[in-house]
N, C-alpha and C positions, 0 to 999 in steps of 0.2 A: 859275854865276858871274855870274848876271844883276844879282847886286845889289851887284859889286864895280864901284868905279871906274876910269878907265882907267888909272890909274898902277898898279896891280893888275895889270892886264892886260897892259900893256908890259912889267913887270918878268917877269910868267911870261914872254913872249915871248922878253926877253933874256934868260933865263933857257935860256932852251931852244936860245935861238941859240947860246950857249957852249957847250952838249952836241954840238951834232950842226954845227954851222959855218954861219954868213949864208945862202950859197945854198944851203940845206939845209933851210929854213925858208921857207913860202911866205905869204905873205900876199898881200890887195888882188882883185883881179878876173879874176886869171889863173887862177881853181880849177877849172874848168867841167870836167875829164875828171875830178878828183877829189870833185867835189861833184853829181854828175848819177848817175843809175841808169843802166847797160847800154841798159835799153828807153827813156830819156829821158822817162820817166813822172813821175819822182820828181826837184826839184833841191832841196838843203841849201844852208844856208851854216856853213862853219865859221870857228872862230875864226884856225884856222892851220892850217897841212898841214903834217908834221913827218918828215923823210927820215931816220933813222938808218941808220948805215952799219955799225952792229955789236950785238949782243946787248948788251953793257955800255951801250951807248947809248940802244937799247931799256927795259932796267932801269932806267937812269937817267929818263930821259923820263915813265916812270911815275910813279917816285917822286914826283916835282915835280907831275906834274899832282895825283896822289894825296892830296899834302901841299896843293896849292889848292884841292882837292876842282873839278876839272875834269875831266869824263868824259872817254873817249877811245873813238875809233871806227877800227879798226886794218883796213885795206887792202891788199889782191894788187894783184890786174891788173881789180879793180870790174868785173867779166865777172857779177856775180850777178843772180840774176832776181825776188831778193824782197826788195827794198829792206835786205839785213843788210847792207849796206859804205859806204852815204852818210852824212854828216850830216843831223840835224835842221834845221830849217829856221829854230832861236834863237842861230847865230853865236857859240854858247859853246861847243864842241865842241874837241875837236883831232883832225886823221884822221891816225892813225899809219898814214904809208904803208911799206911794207918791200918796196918796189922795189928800194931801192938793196942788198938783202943779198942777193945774186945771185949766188954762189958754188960749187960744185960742192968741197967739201970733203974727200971719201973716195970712194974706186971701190975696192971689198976684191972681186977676183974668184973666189976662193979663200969667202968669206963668198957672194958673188952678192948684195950691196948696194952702195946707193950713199948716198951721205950731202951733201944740198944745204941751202943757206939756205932760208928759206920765199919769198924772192922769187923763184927759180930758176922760168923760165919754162917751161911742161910738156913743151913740144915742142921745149925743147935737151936738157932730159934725157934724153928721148927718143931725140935724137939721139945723145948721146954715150954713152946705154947701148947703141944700136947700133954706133956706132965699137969699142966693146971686144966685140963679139961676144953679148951681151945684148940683151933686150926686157924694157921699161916697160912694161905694157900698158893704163893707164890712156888713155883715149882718148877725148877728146868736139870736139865744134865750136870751142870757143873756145879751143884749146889755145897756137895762135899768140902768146897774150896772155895766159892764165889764170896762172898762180904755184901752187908746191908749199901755201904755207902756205894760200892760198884753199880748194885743192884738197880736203886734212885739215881745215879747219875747217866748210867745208860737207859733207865727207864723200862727195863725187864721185862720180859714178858712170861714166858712160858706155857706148860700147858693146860693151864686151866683157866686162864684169860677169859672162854666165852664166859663164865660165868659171875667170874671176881672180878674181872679186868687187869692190866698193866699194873708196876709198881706203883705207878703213880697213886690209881686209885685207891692203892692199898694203906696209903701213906697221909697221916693229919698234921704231921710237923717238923719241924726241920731243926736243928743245930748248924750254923755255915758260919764260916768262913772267910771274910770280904778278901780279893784281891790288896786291901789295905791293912788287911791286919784286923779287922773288928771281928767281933764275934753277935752273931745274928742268932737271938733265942727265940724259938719258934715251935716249943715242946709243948706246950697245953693239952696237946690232944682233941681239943675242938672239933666238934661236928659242924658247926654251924656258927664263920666270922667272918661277915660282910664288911669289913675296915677294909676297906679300899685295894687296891692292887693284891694279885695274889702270886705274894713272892715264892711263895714253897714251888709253886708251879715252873717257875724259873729256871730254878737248880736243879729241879729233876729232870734228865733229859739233855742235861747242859755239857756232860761228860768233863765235868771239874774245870770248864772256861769260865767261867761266871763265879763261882767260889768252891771251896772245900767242904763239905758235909762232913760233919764231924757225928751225927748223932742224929735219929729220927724216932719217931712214935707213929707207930703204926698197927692197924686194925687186927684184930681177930676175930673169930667168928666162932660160934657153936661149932663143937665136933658133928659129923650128921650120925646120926645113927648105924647108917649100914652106907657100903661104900659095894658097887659092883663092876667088875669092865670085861666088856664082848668085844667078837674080835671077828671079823667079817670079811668076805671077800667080794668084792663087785667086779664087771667087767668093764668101766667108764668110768673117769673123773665126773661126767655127767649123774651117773647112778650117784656116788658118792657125797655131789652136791643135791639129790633131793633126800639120798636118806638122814644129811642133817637136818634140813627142812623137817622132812618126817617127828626126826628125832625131837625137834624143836616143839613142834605141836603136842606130841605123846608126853614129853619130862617136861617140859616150861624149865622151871627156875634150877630141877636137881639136874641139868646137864652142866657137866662140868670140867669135861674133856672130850674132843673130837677130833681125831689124827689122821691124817692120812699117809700113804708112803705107796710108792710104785713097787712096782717088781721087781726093778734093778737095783734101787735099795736095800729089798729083805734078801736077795740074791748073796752081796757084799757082807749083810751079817752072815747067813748061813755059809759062805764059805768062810770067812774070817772067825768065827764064832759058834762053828757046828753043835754047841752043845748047847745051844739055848733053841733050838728045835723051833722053830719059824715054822707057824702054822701055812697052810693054804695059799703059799706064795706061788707056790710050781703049776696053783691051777687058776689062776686070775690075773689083768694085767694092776690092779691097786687091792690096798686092804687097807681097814681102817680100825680103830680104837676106838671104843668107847666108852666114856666110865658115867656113871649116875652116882650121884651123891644124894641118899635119902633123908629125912627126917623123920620119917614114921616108923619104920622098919624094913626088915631085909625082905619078908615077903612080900611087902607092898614094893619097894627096887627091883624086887627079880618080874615082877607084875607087871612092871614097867618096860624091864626088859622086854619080856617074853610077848607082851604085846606088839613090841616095836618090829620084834624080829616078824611076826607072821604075819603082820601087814605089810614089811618088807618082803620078805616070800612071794605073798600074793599078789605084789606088784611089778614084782623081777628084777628089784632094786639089790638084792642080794642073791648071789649062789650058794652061799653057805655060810657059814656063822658059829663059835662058840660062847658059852658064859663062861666067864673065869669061876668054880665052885668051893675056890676057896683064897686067903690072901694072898697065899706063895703064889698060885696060880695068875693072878691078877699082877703081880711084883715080877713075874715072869716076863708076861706078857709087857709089861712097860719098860722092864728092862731090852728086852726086844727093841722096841723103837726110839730108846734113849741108847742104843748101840749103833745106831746108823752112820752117824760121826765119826766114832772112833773105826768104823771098817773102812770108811774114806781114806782116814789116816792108814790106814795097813795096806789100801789098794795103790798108797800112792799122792802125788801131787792133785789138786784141781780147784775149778775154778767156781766159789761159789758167790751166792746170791740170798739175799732175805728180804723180800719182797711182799706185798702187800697189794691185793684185787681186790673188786669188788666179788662177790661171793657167783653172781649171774654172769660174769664173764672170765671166772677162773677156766673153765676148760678151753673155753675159743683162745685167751691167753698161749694155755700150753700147746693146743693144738699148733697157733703160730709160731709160738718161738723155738718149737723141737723142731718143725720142718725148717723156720732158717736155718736152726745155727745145725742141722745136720747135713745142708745145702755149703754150708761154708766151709765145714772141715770134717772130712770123711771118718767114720769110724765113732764118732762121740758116742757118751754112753749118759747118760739121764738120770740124775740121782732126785727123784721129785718129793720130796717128804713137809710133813710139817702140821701146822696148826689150823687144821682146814673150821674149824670150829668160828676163828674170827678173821679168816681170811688170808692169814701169814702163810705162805709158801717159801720153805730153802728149796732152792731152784737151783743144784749144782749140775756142773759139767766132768763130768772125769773122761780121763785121756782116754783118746781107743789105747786096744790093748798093745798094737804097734807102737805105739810113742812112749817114750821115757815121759814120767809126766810132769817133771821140771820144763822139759822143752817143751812141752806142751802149754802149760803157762806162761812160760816166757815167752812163745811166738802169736798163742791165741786170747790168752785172757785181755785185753783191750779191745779185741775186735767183735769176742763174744759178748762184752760187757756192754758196748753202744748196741747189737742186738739186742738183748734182752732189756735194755734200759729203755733204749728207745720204744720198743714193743711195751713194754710196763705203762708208759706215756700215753701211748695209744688205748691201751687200758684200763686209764682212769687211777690206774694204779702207784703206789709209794716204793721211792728205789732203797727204803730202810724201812722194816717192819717192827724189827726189837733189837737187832745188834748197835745201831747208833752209826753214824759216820765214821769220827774218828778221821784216820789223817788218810785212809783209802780211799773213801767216799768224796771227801773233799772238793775237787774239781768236778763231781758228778752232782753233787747238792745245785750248783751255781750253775749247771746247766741243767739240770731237771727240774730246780723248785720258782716260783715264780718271783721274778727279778724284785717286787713290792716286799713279798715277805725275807728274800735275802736280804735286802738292805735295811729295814726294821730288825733282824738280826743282828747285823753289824754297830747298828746302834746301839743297839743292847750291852753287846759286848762292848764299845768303847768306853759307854755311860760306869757298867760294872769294874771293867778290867782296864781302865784308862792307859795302862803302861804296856798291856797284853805281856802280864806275868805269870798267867795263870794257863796251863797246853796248850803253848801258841800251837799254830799250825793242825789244831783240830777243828773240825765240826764247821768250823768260817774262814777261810783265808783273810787275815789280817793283813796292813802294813805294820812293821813294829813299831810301837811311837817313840823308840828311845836309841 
């Protein structure tokens, strides 16, 4: 739209004002929560911020951008970590935000779904599939803020993945969005519809190129009965990958969370955070998380526990070990490692990574890529944490303690990023586990994914987004076709 003048521009504007209503329509200097990335790494400007408050308005808002040939860059709760939900930084943009479609539309408990807008924020759905005696079990840090539609576009994960899986899995139908304006109903709830091509699967993942999610139905599950999590320390990433193994064999189906974190990790909370009292950090180089999620009962969970641990014991797969004995305790203990992030943030700039191993070569992985990238630039510090339960590793770098860690990123983040990418590769392993591409990723997808499946991508997108109206510039580098 750069080469429209501004009477151009006002009339989209009022144009868009009329769909969605005045204070619905943001312009001027007030965008900073919608125009800035999560890590405040990244700021756009756009041309306007746009609130619809219903699907039909959604459609509509497209259309018009569509018909001005005005991309649009469609927004949750901008909780992402790889620049896919801000504007570019050329003020012709519009961020379709869908905050305002916040709805909880259907509770079928008889079905054991629930059916919310994409704005519905993760952790009321949460709550209120617990009110009816159900569990969401989607679950990550930034739940307090994140949105359903974010969730399915980026494709989510968190920390109970081994046992629920990804958003995806979570998820039987879609409300979207076309690049054209149409509206795609795909709410039934279905467990089981073999009609050919599976669109739902498209969108999710798609990071809003492909269409807009406006609304989904998705699974819940029984509450379990009793819910437990230990907290261990080992001496090896090694020990750590047999005692899931272990764990795997003793729970079957109730494991339902499996974390790992290094020392320098718990290190960053306990100084940044000293009042959440970091168990067993100061005497092990990793520790891990556990939770079990029961059906029977709590003394049948703790059983389960307690067996786990003393066969761990007896194998030397662990030095030590607590149960959480009550829920604060357990809520303690996870806030712990849902704090890992935020002490990044307090330690400073750095360079990170979300990454994805085969579970038999996570340690040979780390083994390799600490000694490079410690080969490369002296003094680094290792923040290793994550989802070791299905394999997801944040693999971050923080600056030694000599380096301002702005210039630390600015002089090493590219050179540690072909290490660790390229090593990933070597690995068998994925350069995006649950954050998504987005527009950081971008030039690493097209050299790490295989040139067959980039270009069956690209079609994808062409076929979908013929005009590439829809966050150009994420997840695929396009030509623009207009």
């Amino acid at each position: 739209m750069s080469g429209e003048n501004l009477e151009t521009k006002s009339d989209l504007i009022a144009t868009l004002v009329a769909i969605v209503g005045p204070q619905n329509l943001l312009t001027g200097d007030d965008l900073e929560s919608y125009e800035q990335d999560w890590r405040k790494r990244t700021q756009g400007k756009s041309l306007c911020v746009v609130r619809p408050g219903s699907t039909e308005e959604v459609a509509r808002v497209i259309r018009v951008c569509a018909a001005a040939r005005v991309t649009i860059v469609p927004q949750g709760g901008n909780t992402g970590l790889v620049d896919g939900s801000v504007p570019d930084a050329s003020g012709t943009q519009v961020v379709l935000s869908l905050r305002r479609m916040n709805s909880l539309r259907a509770l079928d408990p008889q079905n054991m779904t629930i059916t919310v807008d994409a704005g519905y924020v993760l952790q009321l759905l949460q709550e209120k599939a617990d009110e009816a005696g159900f569990l969401f079990p989607l679950s990550l840090g930034a739940e307090g803020s994140c949105t359903i539609g974010g969730n399915l576009a980026t494709n989510a994960g968190g920390t109970q993945v081994v046992r629920y899986g990804n958003a995806r899995e979570l998820c039987l139908g879609l409300e979207v969005v076309t690049a054209q304006g149409e509206v795609l109903d795909g709410l039934s709830g279905l467990r089981k519809d073999n009609t050919g091509y599976d669109l739902r699967d498209l969108f999710i993942g798609s990071e809003g190129t492909l269409g807009v999610i406006t609304a989904a139905t998705l699974k819940l599950y029984p509450k379990p009965v009793a819910k437990l999590t230990a907290w261990a320390g080992v001496n090896s990433l090694e020990e750590a990958c047999q005692l899931l193994s272990m764990a795997h064999q003793f729970m079957s189906s109730s494991l339902t969370g499996f974390e790992v974190m290094n020392k320098f990790s718990l290190s960053l909370v306990d100084k940044h955070y000293p009042h959440l009292r970091v168990p067993l950090w100061e005497q092990v180089p990793w520790c891990v998380l556990i939770e079990v999620s029961d059906s029977e009962s709590e003394e049948h969970a703790r059983g389960l526990f307690e067996r786990l641990l003393e066969k761990a014991f007896e194998d030397g797969l662990i030095a030590d070990a607590i149960i959480a004995e009550n829920i604060k305790q357990a809520q303690d203990l996870w806030h712990i490692r849902e704090s890992i992030t935020l002490a990044q943030v307090e330690e400073g700039f750095n360079v990170k990574h979300d990454i994805s191993i085969p579970l038999s070569l996570m340690p040979d992985f780390v083994r390799e890529a600490d000694s490079a990238i410690a080969a490369a630039v002296d003094g680094v510090r290792f923040v290793n944490f994550g989802h070791l339960g299905d394999g997801n590793l944040h693999y971050n770098i923080q600056a030694p303690e000599s380096m301002r860690g702005k210039d630390f990123v600015e002089q090493y983040e590219e050179q540690i990023g072909r290490i660790v990418y390229d090593t990933v590769g070597k690995y068998q392993g994925s350069i995006s586990a649950e954050h998504g591409i987005g527009s950081l990723k971008i030039e690493k997808l097209t050299r790490h994914k295989s040139p067959v499946a980039v270009s069956l991508m690209h079609s994808i997108k062409k076929a979908l987004d013929p005009m590439n109206i829809l966050n150009p510039g994420r997840v695929i580098q396009v030509q623009s076709f207009f």
